[in-house]
C-alpha positions in Angstrom: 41.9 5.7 -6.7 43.4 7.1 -9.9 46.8 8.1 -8.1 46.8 4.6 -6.4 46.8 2.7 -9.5 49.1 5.0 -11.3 51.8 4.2 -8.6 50.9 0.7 -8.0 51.4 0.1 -11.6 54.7 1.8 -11.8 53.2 4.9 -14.2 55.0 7.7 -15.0 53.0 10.8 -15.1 52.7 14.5 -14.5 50.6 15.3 -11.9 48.9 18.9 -12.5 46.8 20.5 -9.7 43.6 22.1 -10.4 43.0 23.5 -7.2 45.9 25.2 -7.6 46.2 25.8 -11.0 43.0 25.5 -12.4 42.0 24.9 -15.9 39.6 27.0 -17.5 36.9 26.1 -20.1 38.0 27.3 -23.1 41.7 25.4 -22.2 39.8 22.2 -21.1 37.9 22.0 -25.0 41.0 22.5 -26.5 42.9 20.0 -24.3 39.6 17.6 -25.0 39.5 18.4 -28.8 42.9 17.4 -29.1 42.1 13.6 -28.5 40.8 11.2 -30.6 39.0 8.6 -28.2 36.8 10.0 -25.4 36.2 8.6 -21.9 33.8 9.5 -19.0 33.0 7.8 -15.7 29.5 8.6 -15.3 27.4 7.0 -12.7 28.6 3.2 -13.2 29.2 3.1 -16.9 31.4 4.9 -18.7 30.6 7.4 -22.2 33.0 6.9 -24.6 32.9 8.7 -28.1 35.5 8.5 -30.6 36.0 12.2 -31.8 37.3 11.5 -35.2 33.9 9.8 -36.2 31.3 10.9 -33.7 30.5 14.8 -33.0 30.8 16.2 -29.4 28.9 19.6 -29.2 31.1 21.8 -26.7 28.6 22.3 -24.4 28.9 17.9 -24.2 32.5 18.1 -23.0 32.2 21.1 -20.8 29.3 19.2 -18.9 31.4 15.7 -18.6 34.9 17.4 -18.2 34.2 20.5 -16.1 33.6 20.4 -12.2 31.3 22.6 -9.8 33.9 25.6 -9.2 33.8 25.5 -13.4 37.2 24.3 -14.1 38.3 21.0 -15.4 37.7 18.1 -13.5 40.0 15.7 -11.6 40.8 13.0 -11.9 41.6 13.4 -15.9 44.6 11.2 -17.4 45.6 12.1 -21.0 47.7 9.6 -23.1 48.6 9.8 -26.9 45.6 6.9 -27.2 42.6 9.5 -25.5 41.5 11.2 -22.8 39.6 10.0 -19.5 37.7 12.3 -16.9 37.1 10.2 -13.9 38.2 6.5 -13.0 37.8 3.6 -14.3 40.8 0.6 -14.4 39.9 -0.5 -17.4 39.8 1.8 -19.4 43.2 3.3 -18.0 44.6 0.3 -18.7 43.1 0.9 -22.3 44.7 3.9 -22.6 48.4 3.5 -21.2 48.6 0.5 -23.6 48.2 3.0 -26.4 
């Protein structure tokens, strides 16, 4: 769904396989950290913490950015605007507007 809206939208984006080049805990904090804004698709809603005002333990990110084989997750899409593991239109939208 993520890739499908990318490309029907006419985004531009790198696409980076973590099957086949994973990325590891300690690189998926520091990828997270980077961020200000904060998204997560879980269950129907979505967890959203601004970073520059709100405190996310790492063991918080790990568990929303991190999959079963202990890498990061995918889909993730990271604009200068935040950071979003999972799918959710609007708040890619959010994010590409910047």
């Amino acid at each position: 769904m993520a890739r499908e809206f990318l490309l029907r939208n006419k985004v531009a984006y790198r696409n980076h396989d973590v099957r086949k080049d994973p990325i590891d805990p300690v690189a998926t904090l520091a990828i997270v950290r980077a961020c200000d804004e904060v998204f997560v698709k879980w269950g129907r809603g979505v967890l959203h913490r601004e970073l520059r005002k709100e405190q996310m333990s790492d063991e918080e990110i790990l568990k929303h950015f991190l999959g079963r084989s202990g890498t990061m997750r995918a889909p993730v899409l990271r604009t200068p605007a935040g950071i979003m593991a999972g799918f959710e239109e609007s708040v890619y939208r959010r994010l590409l507007k910047g």
